[in-house]
N, CA, C and O atoms as a Tinker XYZ file with bonds, in Angstrom:
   260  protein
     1  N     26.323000  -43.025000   14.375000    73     2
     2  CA    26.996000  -44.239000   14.774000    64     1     3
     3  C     27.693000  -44.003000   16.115000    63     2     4     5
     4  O     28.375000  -42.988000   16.258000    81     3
     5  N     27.559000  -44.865000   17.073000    73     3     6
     6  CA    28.150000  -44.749000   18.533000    64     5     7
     7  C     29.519000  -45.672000   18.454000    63     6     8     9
     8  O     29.184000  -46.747000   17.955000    81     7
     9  N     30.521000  -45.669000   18.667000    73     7    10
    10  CA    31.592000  -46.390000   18.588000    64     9    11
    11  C     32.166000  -45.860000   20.383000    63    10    12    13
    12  O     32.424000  -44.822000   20.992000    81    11
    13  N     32.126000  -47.486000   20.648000    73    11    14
    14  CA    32.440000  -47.859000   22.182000    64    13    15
    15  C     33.741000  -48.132000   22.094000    63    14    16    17
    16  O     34.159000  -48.563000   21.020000    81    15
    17  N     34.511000  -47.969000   23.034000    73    15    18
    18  CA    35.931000  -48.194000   23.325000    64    17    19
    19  C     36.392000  -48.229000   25.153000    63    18    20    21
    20  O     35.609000  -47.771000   25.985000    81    19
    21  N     37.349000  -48.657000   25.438000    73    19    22
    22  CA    37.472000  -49.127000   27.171000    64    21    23
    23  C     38.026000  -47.672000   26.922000    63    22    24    25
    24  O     38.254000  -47.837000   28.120000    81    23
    25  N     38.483000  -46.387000   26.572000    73    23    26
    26  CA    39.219000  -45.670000   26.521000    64    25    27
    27  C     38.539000  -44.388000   25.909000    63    26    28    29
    28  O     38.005000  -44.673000   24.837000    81    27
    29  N     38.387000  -43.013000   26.270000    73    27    30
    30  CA    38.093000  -42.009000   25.621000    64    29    31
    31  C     39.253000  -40.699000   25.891000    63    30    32    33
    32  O     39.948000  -40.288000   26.820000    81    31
    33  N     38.984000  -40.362000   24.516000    73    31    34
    34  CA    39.524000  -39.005000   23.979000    64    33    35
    35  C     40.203000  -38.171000   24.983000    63    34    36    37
    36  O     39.545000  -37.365000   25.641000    81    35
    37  N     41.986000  -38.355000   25.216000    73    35    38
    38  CA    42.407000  -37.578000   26.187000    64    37    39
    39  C     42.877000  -38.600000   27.330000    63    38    40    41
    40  O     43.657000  -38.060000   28.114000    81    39
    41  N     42.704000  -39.424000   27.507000    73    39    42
    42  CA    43.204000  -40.913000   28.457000    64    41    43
    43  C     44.926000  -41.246000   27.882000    63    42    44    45
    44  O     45.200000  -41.259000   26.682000    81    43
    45  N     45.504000  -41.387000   28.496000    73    43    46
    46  CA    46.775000  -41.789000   28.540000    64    45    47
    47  C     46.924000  -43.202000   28.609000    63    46    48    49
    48  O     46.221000  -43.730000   29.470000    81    47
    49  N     47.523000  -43.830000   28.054000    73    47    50
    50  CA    48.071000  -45.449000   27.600000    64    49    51
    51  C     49.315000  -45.846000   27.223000    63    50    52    53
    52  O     50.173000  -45.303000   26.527000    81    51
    53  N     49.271000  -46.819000   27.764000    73    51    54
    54  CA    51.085000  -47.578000   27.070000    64    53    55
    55  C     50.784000  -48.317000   26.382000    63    54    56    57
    56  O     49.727000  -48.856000   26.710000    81    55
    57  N     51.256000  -48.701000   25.400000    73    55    58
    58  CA    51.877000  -49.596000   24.169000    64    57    59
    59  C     53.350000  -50.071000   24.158000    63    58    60    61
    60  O     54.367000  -49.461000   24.487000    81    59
    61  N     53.206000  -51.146000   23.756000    73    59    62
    62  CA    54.619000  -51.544000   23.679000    64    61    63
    63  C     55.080000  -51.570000   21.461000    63    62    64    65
    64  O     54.602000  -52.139000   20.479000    81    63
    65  N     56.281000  -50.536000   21.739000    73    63    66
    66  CA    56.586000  -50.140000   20.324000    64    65    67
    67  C     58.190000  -50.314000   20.689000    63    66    68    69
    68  O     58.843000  -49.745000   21.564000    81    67
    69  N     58.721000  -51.602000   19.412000    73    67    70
    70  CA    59.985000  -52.171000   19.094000    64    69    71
    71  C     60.419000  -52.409000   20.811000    63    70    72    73
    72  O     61.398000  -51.867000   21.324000    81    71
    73  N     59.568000  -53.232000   21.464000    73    71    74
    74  CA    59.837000  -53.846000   22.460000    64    73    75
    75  C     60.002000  -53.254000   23.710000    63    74    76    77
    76  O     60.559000  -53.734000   24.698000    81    75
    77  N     59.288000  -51.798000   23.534000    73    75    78
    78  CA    59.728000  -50.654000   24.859000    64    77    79
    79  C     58.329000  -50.235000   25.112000    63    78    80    81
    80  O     57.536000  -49.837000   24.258000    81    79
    81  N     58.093000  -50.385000   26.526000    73    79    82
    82  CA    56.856000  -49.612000   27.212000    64    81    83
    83  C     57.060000  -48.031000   26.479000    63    82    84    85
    84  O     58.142000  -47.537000   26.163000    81    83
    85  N     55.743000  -47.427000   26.318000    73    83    86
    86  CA    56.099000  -45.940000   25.823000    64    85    87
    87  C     54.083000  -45.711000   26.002000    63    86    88    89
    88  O     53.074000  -46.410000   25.909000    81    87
    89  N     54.443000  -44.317000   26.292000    73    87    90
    90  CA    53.410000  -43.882000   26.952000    64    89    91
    91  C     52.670000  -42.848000   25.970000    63    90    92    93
    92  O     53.329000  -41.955000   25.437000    81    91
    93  N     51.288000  -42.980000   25.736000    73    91    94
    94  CA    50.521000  -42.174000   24.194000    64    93    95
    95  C     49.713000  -41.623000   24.882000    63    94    96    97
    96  O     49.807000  -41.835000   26.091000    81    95
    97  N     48.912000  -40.957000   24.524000    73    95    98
    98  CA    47.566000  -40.081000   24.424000    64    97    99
    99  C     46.243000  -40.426000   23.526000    63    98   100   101
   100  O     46.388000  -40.365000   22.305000    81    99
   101  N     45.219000  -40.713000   23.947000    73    99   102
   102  CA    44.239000  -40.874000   22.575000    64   101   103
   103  C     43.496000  -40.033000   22.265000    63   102   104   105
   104  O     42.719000  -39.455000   23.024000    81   103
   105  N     43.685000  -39.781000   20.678000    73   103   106
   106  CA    43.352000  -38.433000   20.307000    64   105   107
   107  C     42.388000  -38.655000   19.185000    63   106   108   109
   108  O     42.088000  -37.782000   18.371000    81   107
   109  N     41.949000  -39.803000   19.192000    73   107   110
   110  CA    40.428000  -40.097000   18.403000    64   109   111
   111  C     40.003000  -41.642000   17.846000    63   110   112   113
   112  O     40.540000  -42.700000   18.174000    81   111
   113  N     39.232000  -41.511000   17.203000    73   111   114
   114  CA    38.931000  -43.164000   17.026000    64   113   115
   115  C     38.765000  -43.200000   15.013000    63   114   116   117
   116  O     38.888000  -42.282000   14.202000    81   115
   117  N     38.522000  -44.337000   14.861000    73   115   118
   118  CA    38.720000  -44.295000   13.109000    64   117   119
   119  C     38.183000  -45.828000   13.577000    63   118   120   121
   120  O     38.332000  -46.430000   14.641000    81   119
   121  N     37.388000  -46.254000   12.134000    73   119   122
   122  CA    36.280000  -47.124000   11.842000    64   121   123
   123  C     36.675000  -47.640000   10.600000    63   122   124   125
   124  O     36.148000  -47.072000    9.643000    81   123
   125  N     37.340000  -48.424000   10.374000    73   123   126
   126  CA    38.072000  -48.439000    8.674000    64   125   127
   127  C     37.393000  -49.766000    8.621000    63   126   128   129
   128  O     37.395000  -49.932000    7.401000    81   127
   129  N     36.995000  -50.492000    8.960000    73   127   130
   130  CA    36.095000  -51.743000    8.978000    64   129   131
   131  C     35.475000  -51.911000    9.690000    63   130   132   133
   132  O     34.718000  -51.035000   10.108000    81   131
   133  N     35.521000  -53.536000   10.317000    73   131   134
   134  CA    34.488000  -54.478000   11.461000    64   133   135
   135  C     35.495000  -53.596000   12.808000    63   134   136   137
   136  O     34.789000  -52.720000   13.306000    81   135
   137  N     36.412000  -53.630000   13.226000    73   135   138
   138  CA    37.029000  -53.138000   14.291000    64   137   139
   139  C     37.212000  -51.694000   14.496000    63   138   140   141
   140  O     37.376000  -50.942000   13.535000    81   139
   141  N     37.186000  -51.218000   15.890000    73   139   142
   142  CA    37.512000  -50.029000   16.322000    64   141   143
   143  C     38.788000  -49.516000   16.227000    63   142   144   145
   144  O     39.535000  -50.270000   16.851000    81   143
   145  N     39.457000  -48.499000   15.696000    73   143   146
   146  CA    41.248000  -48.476000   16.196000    64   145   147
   147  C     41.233000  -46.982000   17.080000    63   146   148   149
   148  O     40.507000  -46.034000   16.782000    81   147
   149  N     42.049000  -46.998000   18.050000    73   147   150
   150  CA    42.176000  -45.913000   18.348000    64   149   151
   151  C     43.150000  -44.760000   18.020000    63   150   152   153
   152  O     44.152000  -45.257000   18.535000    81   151
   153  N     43.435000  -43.960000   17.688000    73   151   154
   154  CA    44.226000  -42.970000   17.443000    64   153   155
   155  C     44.840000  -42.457000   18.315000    63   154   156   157
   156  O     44.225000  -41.719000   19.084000    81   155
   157  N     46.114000  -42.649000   18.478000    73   155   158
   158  CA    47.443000  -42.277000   19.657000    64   157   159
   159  C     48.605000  -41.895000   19.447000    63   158   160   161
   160  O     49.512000  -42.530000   18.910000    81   159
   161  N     48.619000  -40.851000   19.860000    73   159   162
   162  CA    50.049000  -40.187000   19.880000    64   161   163
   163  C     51.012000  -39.839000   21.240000    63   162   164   165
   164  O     50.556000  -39.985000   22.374000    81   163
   165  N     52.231000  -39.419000   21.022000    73   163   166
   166  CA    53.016000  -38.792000   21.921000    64   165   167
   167  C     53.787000  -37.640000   21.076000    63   166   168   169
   168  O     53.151000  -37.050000   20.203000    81   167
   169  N     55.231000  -37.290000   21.334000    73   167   170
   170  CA    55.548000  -36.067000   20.602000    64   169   171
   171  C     56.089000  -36.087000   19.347000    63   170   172   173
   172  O     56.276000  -35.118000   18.611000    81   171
   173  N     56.401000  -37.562000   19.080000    73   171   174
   174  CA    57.125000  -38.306000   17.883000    64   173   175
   175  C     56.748000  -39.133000   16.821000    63   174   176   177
   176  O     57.376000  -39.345000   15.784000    81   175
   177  N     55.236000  -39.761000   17.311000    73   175   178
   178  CA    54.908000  -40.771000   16.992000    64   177   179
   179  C     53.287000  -41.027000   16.813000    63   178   180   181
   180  O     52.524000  -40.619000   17.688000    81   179
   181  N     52.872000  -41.601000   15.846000    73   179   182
   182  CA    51.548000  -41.192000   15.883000    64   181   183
   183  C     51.071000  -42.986000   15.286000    63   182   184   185
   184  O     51.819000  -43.372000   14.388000    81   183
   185  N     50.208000  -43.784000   15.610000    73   183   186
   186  CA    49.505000  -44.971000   15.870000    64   185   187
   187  C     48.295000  -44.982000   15.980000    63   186   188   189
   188  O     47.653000  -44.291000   16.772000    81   187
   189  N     47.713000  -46.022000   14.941000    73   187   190
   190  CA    46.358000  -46.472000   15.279000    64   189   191
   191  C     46.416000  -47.781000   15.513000    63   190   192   193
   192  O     47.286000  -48.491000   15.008000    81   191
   193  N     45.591000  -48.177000   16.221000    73   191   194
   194  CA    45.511000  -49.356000   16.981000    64   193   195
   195  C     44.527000  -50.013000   17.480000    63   194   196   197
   196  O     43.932000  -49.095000   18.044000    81   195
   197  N     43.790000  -51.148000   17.726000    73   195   198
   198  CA    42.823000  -51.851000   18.402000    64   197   199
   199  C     42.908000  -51.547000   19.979000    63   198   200   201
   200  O     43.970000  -51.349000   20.569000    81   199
   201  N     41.743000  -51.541000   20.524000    73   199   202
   202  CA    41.903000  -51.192000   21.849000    64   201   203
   203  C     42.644000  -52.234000   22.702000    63   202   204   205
   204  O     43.168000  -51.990000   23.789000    81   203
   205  N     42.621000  -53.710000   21.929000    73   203   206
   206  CA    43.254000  -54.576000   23.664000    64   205   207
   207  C     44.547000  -54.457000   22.736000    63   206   208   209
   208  O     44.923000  -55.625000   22.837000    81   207
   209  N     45.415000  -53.897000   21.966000    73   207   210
   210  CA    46.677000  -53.594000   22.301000    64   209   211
   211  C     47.247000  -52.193000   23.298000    63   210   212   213
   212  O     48.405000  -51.789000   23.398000    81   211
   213  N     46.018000  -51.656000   23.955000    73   211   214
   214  CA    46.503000  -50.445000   24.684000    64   213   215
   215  C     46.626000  -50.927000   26.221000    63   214   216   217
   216  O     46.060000  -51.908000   26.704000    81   215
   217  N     47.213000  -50.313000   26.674000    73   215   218
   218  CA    46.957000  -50.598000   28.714000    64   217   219
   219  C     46.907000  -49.364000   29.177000    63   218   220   221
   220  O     47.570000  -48.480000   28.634000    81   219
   221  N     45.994000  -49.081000   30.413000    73   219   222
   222  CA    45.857000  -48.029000   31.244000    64   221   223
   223  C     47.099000  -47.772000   31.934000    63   222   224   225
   224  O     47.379000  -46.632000   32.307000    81   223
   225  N     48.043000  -48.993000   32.174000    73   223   226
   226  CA    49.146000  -48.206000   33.146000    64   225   227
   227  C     50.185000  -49.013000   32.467000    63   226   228   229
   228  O     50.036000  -49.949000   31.682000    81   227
   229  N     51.117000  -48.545000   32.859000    73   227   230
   230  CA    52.539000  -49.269000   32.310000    64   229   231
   231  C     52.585000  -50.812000   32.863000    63   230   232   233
   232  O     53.007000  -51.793000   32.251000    81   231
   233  N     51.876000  -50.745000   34.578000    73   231   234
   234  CA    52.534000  -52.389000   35.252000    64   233   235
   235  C     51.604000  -53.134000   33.990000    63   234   236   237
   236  O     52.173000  -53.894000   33.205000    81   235
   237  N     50.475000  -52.913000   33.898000    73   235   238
   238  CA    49.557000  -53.852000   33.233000    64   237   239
   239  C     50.022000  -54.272000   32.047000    63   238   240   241
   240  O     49.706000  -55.399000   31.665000    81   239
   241  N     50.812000  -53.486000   31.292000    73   239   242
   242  CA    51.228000  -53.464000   29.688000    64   241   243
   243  C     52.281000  -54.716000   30.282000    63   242   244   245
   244  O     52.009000  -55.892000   30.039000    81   243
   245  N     53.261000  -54.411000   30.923000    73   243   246
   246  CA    54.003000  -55.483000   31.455000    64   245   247
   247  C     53.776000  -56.655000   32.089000    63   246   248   249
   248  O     54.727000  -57.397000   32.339000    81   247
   249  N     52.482000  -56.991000   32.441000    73   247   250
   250  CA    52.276000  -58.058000   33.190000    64   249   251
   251  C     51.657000  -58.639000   32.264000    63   250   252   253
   252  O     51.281000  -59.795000   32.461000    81   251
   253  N     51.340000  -57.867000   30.774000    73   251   254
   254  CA    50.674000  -58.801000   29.846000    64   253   255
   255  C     51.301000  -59.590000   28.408000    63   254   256   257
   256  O     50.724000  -60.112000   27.455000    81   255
   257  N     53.051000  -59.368000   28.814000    73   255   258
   258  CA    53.544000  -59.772000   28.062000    64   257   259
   259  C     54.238000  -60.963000   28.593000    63   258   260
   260  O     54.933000  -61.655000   27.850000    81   259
């Protein structure tokens, strides 16, 4: 199975978590249904997630709220 994502293994991303830009790592993908989630962490915190909740840079995460 090939599972596509805008993002691979080792790419850095922001998310917005309890209303604060914060900056993850993606450290794999998971298939639990019809959707892709990606697997992201930083040193505290660990998230799976759909790819259009991630952004490549912080301005973008912000310009999309």
């Amino acid at each position: 199975m090939t599972i596509e994502t805008k993002y691979n293994i080792g790419d850095e991303v922001w998310v917005r978590v309890q209303g604060k830009a914060t900056k993850f790592k993606v450290v794999g993908f998971y298939k639990p249904f019809k959707e892709i989630l990606c697997l992201i962490e930083n040193d505290d915190t660990h998230i799976a997630l759909e790819d259009k909740y991630l952004f490549p840079t912080k301005e973008e995460l912000l310009k999309s709220l």
